[in-house]
DSSP file (Angstrom, degrees, kcal/mol; ACC not computed):
  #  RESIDUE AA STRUCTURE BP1 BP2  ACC     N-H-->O    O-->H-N    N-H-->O    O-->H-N    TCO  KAPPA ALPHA  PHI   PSI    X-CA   Y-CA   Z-CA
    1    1 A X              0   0    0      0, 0.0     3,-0.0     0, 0.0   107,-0.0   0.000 360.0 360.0 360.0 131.5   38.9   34.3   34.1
    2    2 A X        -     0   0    0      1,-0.1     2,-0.4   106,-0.1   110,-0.0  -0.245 360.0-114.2 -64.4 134.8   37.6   30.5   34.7
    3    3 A X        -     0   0    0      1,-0.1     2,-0.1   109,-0.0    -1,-0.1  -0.650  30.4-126.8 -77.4 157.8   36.6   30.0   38.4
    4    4 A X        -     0   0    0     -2,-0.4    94,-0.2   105,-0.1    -1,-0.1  -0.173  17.8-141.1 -69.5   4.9   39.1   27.5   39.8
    5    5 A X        -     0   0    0     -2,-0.1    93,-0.7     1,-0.1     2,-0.3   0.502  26.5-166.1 -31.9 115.7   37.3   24.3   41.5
    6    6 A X  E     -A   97   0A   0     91,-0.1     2,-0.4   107,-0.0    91,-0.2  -0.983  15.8-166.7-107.1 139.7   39.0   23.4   44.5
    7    7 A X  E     -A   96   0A   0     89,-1.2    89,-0.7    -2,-0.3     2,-0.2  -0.931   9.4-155.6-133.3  87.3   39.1   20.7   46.5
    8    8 A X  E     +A   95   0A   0     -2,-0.4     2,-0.2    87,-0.2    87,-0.2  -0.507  32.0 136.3-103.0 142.6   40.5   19.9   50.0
    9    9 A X  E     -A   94   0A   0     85,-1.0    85,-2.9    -2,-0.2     2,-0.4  -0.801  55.6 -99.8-163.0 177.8   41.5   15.7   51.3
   10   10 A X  E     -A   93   0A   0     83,-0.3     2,-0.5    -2,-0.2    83,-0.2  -0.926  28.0-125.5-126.9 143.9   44.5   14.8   53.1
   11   11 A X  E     -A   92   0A   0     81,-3.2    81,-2.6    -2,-0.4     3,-0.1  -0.908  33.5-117.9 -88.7 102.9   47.6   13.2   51.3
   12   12 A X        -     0   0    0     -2,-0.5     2,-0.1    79,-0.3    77,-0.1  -0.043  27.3 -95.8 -19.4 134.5   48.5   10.2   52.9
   13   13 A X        -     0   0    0     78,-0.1     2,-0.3    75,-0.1    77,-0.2  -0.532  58.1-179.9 -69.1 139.7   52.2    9.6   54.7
   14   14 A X  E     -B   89   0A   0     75,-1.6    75,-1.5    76,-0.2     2,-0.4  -0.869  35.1-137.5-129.0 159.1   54.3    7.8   51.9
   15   15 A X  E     -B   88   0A   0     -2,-0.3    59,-3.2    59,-0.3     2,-0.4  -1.000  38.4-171.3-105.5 124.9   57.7    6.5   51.5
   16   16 A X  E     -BC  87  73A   0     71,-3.9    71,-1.9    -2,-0.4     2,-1.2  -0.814  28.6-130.2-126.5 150.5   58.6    7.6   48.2
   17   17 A X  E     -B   86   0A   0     55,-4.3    55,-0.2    -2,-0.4     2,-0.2  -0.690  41.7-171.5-107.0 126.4   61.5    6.9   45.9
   18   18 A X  E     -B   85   0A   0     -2,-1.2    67,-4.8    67,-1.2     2,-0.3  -0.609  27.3-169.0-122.2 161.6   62.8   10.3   44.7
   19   19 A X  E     -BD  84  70A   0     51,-1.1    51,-1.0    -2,-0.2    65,-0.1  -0.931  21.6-138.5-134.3 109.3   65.1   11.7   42.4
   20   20 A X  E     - D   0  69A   0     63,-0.8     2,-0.3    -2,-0.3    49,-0.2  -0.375  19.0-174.1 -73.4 149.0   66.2   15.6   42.4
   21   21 A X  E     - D   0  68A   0     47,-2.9    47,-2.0    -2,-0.1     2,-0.3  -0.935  15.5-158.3-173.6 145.5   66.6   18.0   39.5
   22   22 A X  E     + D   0  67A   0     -2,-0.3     2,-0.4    45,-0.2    45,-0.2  -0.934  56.3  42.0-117.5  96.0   67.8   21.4   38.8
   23   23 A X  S    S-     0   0    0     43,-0.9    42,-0.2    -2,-0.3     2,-0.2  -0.964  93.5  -3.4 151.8-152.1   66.8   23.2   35.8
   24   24 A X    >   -     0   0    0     -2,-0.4     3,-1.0     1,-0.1    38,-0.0  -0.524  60.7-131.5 -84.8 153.6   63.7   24.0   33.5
   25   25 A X  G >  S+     0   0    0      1,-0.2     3,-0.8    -2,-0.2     4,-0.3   0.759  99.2  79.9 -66.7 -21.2   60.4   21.9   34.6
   26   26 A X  G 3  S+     0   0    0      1,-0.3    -1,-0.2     2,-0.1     3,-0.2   0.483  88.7  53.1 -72.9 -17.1   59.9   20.9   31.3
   27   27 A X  G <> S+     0   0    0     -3,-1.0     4,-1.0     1,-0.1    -1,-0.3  -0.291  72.7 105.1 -95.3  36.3   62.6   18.1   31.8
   28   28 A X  H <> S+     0   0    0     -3,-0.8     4,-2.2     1,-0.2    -2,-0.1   0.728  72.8  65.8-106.5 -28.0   61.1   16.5   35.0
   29   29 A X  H  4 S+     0   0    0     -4,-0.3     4,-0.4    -3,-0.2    -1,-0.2   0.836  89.4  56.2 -83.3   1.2   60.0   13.7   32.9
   30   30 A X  H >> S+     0   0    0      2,-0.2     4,-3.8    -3,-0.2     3,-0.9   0.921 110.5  53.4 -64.5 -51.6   63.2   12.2   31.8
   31   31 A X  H 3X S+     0   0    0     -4,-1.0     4,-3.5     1,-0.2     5,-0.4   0.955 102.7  51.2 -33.5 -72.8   63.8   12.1   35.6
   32   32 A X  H 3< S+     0   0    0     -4,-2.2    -1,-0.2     1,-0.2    -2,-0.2   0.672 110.9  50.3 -40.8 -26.2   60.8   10.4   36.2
   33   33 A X  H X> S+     0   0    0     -3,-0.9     3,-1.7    -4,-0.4     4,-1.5   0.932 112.1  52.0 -77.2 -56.4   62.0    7.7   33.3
   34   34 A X  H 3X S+     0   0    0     -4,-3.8     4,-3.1     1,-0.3    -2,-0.2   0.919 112.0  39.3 -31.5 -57.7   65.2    7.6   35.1
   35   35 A X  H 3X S+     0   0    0     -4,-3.5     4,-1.1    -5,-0.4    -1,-0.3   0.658 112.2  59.5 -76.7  -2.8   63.8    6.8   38.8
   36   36 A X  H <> S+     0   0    0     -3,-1.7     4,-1.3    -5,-0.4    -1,-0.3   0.661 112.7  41.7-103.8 -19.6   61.1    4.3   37.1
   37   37 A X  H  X S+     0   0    0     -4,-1.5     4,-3.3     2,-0.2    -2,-0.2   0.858 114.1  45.4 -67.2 -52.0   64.2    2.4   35.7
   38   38 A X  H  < S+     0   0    0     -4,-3.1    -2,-0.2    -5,-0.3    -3,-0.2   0.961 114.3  52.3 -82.8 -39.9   66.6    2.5   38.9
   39   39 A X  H ><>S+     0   0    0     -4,-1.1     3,-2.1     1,-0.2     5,-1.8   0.987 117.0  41.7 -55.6 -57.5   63.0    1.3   41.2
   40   40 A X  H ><5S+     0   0    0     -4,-1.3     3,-2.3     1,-0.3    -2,-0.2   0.974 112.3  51.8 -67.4 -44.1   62.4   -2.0   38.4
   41   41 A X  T 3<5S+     0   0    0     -4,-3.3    -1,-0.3     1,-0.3    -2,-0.1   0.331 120.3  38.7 -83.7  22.6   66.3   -3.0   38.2
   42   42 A X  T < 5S-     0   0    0     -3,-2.1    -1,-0.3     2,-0.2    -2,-0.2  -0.172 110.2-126.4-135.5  37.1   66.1   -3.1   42.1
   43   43 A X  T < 5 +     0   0    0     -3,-2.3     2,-0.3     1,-0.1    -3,-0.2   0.651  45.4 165.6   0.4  70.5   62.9   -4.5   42.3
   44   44 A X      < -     0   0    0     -5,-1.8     2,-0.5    -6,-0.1    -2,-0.2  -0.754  39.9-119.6-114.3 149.3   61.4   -2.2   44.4
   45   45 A X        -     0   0    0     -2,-0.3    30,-1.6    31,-0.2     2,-0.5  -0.803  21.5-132.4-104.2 122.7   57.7   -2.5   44.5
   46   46 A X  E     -E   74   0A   0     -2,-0.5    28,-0.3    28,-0.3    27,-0.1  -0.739  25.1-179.5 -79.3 113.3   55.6    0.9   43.1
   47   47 A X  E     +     0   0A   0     26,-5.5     2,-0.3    -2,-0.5    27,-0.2  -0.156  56.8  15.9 -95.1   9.5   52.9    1.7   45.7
   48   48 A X  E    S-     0   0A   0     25,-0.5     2,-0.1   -34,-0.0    27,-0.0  -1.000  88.8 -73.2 171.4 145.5   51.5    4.5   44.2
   49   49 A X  E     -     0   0A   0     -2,-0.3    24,-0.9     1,-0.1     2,-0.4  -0.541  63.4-121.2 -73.6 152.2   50.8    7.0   41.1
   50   50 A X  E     -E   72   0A   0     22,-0.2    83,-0.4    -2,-0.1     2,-0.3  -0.563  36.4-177.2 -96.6 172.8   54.2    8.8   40.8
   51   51 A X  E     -E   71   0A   0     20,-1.6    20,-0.9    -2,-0.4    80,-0.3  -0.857  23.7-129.4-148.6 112.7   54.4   12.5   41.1
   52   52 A X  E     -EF  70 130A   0     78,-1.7    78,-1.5    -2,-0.3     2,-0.4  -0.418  19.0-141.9 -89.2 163.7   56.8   15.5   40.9
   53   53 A X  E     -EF  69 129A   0     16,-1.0    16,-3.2    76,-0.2    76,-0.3  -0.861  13.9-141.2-127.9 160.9   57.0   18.2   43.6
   54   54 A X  E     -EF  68 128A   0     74,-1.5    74,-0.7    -2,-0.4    14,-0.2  -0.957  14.1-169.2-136.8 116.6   57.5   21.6   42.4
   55   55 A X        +     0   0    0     12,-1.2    73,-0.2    -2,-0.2    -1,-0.1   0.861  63.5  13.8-123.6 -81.5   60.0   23.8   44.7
   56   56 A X  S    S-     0   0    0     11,-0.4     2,-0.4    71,-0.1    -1,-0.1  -0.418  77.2 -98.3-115.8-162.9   59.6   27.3   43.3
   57   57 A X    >>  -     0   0    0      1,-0.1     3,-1.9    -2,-0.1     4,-0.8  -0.872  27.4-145.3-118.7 126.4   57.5   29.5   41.0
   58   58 A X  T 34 S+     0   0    0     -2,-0.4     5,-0.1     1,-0.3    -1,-0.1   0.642  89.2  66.0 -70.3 -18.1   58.9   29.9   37.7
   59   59 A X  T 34 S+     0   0    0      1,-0.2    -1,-0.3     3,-0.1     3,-0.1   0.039 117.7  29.9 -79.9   7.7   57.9   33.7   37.1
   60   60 A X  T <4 S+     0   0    0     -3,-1.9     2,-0.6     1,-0.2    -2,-0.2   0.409 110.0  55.8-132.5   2.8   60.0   34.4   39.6
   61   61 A X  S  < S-     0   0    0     -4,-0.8     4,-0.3     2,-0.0    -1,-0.2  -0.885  87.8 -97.6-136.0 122.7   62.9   32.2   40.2
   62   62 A X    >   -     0   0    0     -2,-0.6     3,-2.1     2,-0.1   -39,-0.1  -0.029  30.8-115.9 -54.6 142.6   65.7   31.6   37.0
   63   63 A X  G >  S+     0   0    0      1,-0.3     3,-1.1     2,-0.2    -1,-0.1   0.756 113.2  47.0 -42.7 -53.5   65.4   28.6   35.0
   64   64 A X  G 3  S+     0   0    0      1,-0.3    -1,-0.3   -42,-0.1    -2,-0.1   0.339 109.5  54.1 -80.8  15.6   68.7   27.1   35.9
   65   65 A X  G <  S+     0   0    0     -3,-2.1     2,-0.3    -4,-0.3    -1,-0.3  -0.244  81.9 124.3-148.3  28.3   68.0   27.8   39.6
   66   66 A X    <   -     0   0    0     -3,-1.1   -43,-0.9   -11,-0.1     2,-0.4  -0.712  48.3-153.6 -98.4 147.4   64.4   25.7   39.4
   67   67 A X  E     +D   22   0A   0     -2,-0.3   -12,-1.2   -45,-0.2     2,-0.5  -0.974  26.2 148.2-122.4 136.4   64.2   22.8   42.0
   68   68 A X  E     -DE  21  54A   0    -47,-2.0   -47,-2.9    -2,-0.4     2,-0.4  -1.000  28.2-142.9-167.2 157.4   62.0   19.7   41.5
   69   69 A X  E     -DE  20  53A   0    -16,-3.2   -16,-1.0    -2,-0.5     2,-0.4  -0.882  12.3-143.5-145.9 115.9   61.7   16.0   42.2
   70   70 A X  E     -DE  19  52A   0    -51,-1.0   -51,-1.1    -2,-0.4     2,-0.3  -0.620  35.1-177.2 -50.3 103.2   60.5   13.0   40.5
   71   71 A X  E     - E   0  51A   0    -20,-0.9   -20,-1.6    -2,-0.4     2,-0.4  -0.755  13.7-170.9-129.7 154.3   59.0   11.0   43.2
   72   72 A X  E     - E   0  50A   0     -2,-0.3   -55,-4.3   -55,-0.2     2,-0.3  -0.875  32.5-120.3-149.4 123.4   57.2    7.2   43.2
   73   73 A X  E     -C   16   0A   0    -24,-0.9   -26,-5.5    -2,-0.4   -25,-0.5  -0.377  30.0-151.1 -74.2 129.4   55.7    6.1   45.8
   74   74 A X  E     - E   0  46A   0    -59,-3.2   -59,-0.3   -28,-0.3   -28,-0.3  -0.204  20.9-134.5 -90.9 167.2   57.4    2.6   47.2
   75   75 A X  S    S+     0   0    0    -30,-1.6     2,-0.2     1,-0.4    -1,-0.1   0.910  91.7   1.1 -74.7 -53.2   55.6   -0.5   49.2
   76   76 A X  S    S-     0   0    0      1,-0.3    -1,-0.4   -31,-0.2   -31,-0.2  -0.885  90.3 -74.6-161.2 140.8   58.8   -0.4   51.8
   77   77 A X        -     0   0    0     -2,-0.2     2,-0.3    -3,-0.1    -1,-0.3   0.470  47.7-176.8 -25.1 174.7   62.2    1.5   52.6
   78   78 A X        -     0   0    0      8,-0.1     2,-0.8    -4,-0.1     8,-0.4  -0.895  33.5 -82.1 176.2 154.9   65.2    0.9   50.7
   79   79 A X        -     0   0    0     -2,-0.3     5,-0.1     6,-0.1    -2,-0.0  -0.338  45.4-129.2 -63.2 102.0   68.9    1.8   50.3
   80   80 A X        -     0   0    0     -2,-0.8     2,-0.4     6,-0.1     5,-0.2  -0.291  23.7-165.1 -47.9 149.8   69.4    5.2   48.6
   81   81 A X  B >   -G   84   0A   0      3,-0.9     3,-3.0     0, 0.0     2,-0.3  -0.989  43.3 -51.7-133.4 116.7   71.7    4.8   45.9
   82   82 A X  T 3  S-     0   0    0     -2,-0.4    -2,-0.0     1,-0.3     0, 0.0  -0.233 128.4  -5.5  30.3 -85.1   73.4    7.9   44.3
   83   83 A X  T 3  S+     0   0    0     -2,-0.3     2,-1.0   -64,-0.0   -63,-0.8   0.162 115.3 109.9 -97.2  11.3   71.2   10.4   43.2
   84   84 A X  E <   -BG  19  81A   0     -3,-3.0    -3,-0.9   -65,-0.1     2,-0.6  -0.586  54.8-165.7 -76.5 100.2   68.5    7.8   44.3
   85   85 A X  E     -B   18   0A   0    -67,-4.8   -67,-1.2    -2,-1.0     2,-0.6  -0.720  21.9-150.5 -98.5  88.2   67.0    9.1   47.0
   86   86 A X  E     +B   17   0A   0     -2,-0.6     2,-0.3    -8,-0.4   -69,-0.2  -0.429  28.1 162.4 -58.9 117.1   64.6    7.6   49.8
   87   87 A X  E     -B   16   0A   0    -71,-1.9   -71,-3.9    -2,-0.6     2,-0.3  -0.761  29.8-143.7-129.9 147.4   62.0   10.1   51.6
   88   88 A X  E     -B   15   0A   0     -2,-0.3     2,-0.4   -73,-0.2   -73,-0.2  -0.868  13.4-157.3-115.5 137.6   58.8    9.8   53.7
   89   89 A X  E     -B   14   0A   0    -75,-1.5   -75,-1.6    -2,-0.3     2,-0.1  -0.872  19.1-136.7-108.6 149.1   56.2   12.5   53.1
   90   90 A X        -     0   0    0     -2,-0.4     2,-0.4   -77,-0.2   -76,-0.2  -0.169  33.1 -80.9 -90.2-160.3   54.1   12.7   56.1
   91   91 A X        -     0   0    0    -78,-0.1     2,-0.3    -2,-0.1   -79,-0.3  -0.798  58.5-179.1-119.7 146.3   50.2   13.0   55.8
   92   92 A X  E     -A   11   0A   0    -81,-2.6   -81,-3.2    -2,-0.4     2,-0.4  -0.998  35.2-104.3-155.3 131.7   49.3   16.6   55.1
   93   93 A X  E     -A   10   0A   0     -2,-0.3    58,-1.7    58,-0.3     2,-0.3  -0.658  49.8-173.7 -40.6 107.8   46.1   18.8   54.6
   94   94 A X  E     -AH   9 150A   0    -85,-2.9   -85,-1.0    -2,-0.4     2,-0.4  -0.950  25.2-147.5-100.4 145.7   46.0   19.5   50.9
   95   95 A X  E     -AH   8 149A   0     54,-3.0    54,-3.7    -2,-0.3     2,-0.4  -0.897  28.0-152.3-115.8 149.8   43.9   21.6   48.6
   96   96 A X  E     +AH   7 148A   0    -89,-0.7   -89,-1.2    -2,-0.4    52,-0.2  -0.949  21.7 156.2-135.4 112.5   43.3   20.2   44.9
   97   97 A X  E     -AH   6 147A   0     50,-0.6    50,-1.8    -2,-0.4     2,-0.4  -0.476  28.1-118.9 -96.6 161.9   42.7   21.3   41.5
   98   98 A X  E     - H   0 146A   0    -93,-0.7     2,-0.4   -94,-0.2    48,-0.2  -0.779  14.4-148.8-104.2 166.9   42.9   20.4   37.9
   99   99 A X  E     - H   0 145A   0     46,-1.4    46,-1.7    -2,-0.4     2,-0.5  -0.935   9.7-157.0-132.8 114.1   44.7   21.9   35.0
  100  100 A X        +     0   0    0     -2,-0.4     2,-0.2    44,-0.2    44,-0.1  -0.880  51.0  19.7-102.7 140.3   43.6   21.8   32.0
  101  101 A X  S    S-     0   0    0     -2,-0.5    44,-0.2     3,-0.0    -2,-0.0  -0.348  94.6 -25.6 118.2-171.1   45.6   22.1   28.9
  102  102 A X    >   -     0   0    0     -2,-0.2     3,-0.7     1,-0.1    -2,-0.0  -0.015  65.5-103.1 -70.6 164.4   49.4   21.7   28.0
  103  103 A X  G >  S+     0   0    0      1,-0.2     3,-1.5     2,-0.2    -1,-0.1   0.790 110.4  77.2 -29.2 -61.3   51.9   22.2   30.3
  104  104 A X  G 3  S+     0   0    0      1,-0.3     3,-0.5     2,-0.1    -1,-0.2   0.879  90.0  58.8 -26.7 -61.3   52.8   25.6   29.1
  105  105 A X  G X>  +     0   0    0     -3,-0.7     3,-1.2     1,-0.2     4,-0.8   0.263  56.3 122.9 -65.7   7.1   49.8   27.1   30.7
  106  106 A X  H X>  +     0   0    0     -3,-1.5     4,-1.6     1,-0.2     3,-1.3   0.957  60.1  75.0 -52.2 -28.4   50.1   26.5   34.0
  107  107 A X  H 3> S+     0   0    0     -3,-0.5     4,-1.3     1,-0.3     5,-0.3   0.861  86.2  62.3 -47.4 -30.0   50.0   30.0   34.9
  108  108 A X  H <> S+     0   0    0     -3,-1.2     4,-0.5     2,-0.2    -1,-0.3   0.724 117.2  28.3 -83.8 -19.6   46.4   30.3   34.3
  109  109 A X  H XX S+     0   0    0     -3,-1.3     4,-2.5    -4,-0.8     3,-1.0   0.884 119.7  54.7 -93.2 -69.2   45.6   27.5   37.3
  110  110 A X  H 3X S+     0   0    0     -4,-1.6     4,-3.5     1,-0.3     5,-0.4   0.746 106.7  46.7 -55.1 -52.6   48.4   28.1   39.4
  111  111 A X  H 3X S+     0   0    0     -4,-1.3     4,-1.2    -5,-0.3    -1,-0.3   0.880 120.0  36.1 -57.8 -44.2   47.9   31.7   39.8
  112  112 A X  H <X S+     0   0    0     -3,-1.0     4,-5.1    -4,-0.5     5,-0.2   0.928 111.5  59.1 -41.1 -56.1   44.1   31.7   40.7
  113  113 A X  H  X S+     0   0    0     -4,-2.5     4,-2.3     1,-0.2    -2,-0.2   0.977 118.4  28.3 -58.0 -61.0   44.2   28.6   42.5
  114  114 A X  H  X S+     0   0    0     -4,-3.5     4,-0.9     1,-0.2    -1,-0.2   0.740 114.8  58.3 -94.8   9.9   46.9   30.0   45.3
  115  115 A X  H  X S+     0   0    0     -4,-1.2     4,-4.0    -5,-0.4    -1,-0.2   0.908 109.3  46.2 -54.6 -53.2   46.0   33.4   45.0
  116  116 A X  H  X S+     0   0    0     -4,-5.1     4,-1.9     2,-0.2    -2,-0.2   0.946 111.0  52.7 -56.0 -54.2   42.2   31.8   46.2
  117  117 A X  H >< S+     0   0    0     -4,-2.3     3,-7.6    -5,-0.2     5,-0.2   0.870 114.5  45.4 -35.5 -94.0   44.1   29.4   49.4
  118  118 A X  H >X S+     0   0    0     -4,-0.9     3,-1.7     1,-0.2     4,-0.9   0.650 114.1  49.0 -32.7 -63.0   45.8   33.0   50.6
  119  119 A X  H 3< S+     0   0    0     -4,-4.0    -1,-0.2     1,-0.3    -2,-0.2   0.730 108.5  48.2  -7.8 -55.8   42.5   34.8   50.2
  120  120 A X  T << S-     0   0    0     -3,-7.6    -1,-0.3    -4,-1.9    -2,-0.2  -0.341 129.5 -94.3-106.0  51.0   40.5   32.4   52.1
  121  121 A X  T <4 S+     0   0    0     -3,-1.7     2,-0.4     1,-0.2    -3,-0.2   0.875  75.7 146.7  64.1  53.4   43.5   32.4   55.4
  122  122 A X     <  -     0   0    0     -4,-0.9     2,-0.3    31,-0.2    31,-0.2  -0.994  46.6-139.8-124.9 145.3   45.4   29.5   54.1
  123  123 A X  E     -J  152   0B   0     29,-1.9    29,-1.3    -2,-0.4     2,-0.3  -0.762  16.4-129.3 -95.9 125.9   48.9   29.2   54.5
  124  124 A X  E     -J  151   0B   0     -2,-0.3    27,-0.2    27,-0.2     2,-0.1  -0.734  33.7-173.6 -84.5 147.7   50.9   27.7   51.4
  125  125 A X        -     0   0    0     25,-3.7     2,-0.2    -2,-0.3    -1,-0.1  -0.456  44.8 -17.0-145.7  67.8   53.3   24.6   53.0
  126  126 A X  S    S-     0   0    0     -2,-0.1     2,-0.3   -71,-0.1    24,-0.2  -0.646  96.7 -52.0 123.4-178.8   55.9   22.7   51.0
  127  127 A X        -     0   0    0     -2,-0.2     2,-0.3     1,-0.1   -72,-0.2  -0.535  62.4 -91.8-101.3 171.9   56.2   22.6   47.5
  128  128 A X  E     -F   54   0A   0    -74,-0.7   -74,-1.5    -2,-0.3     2,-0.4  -0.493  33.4-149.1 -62.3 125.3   53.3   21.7   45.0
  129  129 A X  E     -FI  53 148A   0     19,-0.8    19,-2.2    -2,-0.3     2,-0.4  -0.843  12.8-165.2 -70.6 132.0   53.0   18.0   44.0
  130  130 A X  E     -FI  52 147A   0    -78,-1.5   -78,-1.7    -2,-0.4     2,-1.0  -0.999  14.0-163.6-105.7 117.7   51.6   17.1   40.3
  131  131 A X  E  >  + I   0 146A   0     15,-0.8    15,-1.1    -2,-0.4     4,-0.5  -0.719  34.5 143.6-106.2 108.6   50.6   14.1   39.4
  132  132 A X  T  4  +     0   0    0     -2,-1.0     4,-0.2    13,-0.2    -1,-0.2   0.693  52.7  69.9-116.4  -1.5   50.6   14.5   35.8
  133  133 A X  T  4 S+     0   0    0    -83,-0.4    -1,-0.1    -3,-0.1     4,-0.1   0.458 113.6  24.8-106.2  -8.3   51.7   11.3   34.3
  134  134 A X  T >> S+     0   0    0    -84,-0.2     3,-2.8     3,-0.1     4,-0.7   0.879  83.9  95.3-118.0 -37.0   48.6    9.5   35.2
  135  135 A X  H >X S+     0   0    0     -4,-0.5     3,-1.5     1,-0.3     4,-1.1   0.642  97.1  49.4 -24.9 -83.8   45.4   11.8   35.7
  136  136 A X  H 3> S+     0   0    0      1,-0.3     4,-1.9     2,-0.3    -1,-0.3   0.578 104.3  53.7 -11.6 -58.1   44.6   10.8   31.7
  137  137 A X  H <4 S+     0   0    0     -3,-2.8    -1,-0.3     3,-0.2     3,-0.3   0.950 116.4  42.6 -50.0 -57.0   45.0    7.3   32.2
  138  138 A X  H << S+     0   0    0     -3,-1.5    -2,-0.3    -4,-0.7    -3,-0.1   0.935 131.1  18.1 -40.9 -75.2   42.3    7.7   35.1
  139  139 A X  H  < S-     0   0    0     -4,-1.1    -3,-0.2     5,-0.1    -1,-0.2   0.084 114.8 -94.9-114.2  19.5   39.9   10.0   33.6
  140  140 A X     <  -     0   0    0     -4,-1.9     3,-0.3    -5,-0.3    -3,-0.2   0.769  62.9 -46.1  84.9 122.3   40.5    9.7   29.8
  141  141 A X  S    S+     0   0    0     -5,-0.2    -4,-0.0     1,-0.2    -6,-0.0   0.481 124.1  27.7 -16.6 147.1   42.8   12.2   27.7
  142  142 A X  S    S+     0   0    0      1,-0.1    -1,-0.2   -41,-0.0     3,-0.1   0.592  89.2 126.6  65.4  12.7   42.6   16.1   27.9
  143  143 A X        -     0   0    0     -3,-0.3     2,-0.2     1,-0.1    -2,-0.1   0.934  66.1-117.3 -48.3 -53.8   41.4   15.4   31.7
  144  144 A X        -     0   0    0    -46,-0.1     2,-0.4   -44,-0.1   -44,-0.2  -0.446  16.1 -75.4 145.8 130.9   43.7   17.3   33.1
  145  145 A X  E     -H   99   0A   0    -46,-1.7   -46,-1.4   -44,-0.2     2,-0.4  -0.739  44.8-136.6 -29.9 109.5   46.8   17.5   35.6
  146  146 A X  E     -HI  98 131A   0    -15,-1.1   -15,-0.8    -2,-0.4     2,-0.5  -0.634  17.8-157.9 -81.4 149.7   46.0   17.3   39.1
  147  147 A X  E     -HI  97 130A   0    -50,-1.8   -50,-0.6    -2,-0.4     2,-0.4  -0.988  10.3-174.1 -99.5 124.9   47.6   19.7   41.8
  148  148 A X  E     +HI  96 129A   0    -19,-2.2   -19,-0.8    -2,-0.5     2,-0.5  -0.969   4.4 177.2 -82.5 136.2   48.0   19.4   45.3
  149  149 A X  E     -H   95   0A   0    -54,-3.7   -54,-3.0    -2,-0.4     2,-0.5  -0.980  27.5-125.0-125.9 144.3   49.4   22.1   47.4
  150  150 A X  E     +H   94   0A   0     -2,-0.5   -25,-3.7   -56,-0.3   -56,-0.2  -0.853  39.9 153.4-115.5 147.4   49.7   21.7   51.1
  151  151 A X  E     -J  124   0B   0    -58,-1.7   -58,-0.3    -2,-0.5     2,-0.2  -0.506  28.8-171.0-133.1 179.5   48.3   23.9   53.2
  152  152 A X  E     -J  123   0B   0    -29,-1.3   -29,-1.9    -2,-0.2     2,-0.5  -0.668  41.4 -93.0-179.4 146.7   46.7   24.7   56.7
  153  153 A X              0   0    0     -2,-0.2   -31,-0.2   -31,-0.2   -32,-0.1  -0.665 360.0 360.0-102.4 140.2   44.9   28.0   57.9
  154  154 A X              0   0    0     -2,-0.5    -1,-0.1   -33,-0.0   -32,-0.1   0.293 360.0 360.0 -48.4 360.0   46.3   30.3   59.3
C-alpha cells in the first residue's frame, strides 16, 4: 500500500457561492458549470479556486442518497437565488493530501488517509472538500486532486 503524505494548514474563513446536489459524485461537475454561470451573469466576483464538499462515504451510503456541493469562493455576500446558495465556511484545522489518478480510485487515498487522522487521535469534522478542478492547472497534468478534511484532536 503507498504511504499517504499528509499535510496539516488551516483553511481560511470564506464566503462561498454554493450549489447543492443529490446523487452520484461523478456529476458534481455539471454543478460546478452551473454555479460558475449563475456567479458571471450576476457579476459576482470569484475569490478563490472553487471546490466541492463531499457529505458522505460512497461505500457506504446509496448513490441516490449521496450529498455534495459545488462551492466558489466569492469577494462579498450576495443574495441567494434559488438553488443558489450563499455560505461562510469558517477557518478550520485541516489535514491535506493528494490523489493521484482518475476519479474512480478514490478509495485508495481516501481510505488510508482517514483511517491515518483516526489512528493518530484526530477527530474527522464536516465533510471533505476537493479541489479538483484546479490542482492541474497549478502543478501541471496528472498532479493530482487535493483533499482537505477538517479535523481537530481529540
Amino acid at each position: 500500500m503507498a504511504v499517504i503524505e499528509v499535510k496539516f494548514t488551516t483553511a481560511p474563513k470564506l464566503i462561498v457561492a454554493a450549489i447543492e446536489k443529490r446523487g452520484s459524485y461523478s456529476t458534481i461537475g455539471e454543478s460546478m458549470r452551473e454555479l460558475k454561470t449563475w456567479i458571471d451573469s450576476k457579476g459576482i466576483e470569484q475569490a478563490g479556486y472553487p471546490f466541492c464538499l463531499f457529505y458522505d462515504n460512497p461505500t457506504e451510503t446509496p448513490e441516490a442518497e449521496l450529498r455534495s456541493e459545488a462551492c466558489i469562493p466569492v469577494a462579498k455576500a450576495f443574495q441567494p437565488e434559488g438553488n443558489f446558495a450563499m455560505k461562510e465556511l469558517g477557518a478550520s484545522l485541516v489535514a491535506e493530501t493528494r490523489h493521484q489518478g482518475p476519479p474512480e480510485e478514490f478509495t485508495k487515498t481516501y481510505g488510508p488517509f482517514l483511517e491515518g487522522l483516526l489512528n493518530q487521535g484526530y477527530q474527522i469534522l464536516g465533510p471533505a472538500r476537493e479541489y479538483f478542478m484546479t490542482v492541474s492547472d497549478v502543478n501541471g497534468p496528472g498532479s493530482g486532486f487535493l483533499i482537505q478534511q477538517p479535523v481537530a484532536k481529540k
